[in-house]
N, C-alpha and C positions, 0 to 999 in steps of 0.2 A: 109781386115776384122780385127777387133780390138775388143780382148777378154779383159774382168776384172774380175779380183776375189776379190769379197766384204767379208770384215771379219765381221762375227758378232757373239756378245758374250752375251752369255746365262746367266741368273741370277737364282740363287738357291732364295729361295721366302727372305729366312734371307742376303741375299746381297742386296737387294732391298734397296732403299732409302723410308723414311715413305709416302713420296705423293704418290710412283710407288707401296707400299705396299697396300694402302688405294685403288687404282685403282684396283690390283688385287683382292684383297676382294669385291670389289664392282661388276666388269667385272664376278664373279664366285658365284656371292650373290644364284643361286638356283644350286649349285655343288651338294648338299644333299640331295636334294629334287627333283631331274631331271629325278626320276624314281618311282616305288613302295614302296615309302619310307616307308608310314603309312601299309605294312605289319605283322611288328615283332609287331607294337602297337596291331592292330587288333586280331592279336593272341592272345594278351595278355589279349587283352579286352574279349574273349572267354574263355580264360582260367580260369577267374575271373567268369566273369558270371557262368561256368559249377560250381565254389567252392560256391557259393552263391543258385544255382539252376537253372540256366537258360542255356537250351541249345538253344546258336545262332548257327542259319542257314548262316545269313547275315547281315553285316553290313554298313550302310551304313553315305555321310557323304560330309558336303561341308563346306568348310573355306577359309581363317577365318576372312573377315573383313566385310561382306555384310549381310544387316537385312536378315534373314531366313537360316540362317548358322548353321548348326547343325548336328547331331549325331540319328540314330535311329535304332533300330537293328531288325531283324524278328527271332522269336526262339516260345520254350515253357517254359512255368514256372512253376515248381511244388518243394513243398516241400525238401530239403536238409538236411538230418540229420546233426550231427554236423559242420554245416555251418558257424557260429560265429566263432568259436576256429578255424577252418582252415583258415576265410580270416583273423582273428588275426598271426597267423603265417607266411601266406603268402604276407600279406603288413599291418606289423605291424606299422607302423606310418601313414596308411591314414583314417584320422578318420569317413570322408565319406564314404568310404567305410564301416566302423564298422556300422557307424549307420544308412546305406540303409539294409543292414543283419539282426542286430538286430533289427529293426523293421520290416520285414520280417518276423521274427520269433515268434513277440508277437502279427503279424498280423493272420501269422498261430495258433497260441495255440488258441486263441480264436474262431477258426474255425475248431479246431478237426484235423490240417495239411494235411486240405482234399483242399486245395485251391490251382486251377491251373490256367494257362492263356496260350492263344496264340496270337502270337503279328503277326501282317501282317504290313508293310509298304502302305501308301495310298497320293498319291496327288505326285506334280511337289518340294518339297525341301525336305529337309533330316532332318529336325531336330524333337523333341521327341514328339511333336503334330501331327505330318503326320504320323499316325500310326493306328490302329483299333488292340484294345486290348480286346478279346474275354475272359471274366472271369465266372470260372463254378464254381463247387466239381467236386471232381476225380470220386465221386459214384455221377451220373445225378441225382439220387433218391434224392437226398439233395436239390438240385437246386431251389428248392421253399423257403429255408430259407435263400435263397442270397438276402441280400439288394443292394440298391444305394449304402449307405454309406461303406461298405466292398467294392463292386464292386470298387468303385471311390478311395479308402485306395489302393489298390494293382494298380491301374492302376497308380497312382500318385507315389507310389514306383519303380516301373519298370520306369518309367519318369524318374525319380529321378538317375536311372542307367543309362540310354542315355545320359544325362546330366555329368555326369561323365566321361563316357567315350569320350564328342567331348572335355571337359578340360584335360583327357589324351593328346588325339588329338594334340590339340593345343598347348598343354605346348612341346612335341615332337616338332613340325613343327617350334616353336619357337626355339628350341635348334639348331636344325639342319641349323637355316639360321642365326645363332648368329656369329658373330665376331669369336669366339670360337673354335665353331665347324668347318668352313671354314677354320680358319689356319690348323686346326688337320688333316683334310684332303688331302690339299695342302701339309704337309709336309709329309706324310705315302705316299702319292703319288710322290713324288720328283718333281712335276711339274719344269717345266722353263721359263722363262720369258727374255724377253726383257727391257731396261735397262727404260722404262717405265711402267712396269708391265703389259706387254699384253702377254698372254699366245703364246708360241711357241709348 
C-alpha cells in the first residue's frame, strides 16, 4: 500500500490573483443576501411609518427584476402629531419622505385630523396595488362628508409609502450584492481560498 500527502495552500482573499479574485466575488455574489437580509430594512420601514402615523402589522415584498415586484404593507393609519419635525430629524436628507408627511398633514388639516385608514394586503403580488385600503373619520358620525376625492388623496399617499419603502428595499439588496459589500465580508470573515479563488 502506498500513502501520499498533498500539500495545499490556502489563500487570504488579498493574496489572490485579480482573475481568482473576480471568481471569488462572483462564486460568493449572494453571501449577503443568503438569509433574512431585508429584516433590519423592514424594521426600519416600521419604525418610519410608526414616525409618520402608520402602525404596520406586516410587510410584505418581492424583487427586484420581474413586472409586479413590489412593496405593500398591512397596518392602520391615523393622524400623528408632530410628524413633519420628527421624520425631518430622523431622515433628514430624504426628501420623499418629507413630502409623503407633509402632505399627510395638509391632507389631515383639511379634514379636522379625524382621517384614518386600514390597509389589508389582497391578490397573488406584493406590490402597492394589491392592497384594500379601508378610509373612514375616527368619529363614524362624520362618515357621510368623506368624498372620493379625500378617500382617493390618502389611499394614493399611503401608495406613495409602499413605494418608498420596496426603493428602501432595493437600494439595500443592491448594496449587499455590490462588489463592495462582498469584499467587506469576505474580509471580516477571513475566508480561504484556493489558489483559483474557490472557497476552502
Amino acid at each position: 500500500m502506498r500513502q501520499e500527502t498533498i500539500e495545499v495552500t490556502y489563500y487570504k482573499f488579498d493574496e489572490l490573483s485579480e482573475a481568482a479574485k473576480e471568481h471569488a466575488i462572483e462564486k460568493l455574489s449572494d453571501i449577503n443576501v443568503d438569509f433574512e437580509w431585508h429584516d433590519f430594512t423592514i424594521d426600519d420601514i416600521k419604525t418610519i411609518g410608526k414616525i409618520i402615523g402608520i402602525d404596520i402589522d406586516n410587510v410584505y415584498f418581492s424583487g427586484f427584476s420581474s413586472q409586479g415586484d413590489g412593496a405593500c404593507f398591512e397596518g392602520h393609519y391615523a393622524y400623528k402629531k408632530g410628524s413633519l419635525k420628527e421624520i425631518k430629524e430622523y431622515a433628514p436628507k430624504d426628501e420623499t419622505l418629507h413630502t409623503i408627511t407633509e402632505s399627510l398633514f395638509k391632507l389631515q388639516a383639511k379634514n379636522f385630523f379625524k382621517l384614518t385608514a386600514s390597509v389589508k394586503h389582497s391578490g397573488h403580488y406584493y406590490h402597492e396595488n394589491c392592497t384594500i385600503i379601508d378610509v373612514s373619520y375616527y368619529d363614524y358620525n362624520d362618515n357621510d362628508r368623506l368624498t372620493d376625492s379625500i378617500e382617493q388623496d390618502l389611499k394614493e399617499l399611503l401608495r406613495d409609502f409602499m413605494r418608498w419603502s420596496y426603493r428602501l428595499l432595493e437600494k439595500d439588496y443592491e448594496y449587499l450584492t455590490s462588489e463592495e459589500a462582498i469584499k467587506e465580508t469576505i474580509l471580516a470573515n477571513e475566508y480561504e481560498f484556493d489558489e483559483n479563488g474557490n472557497l476552502q
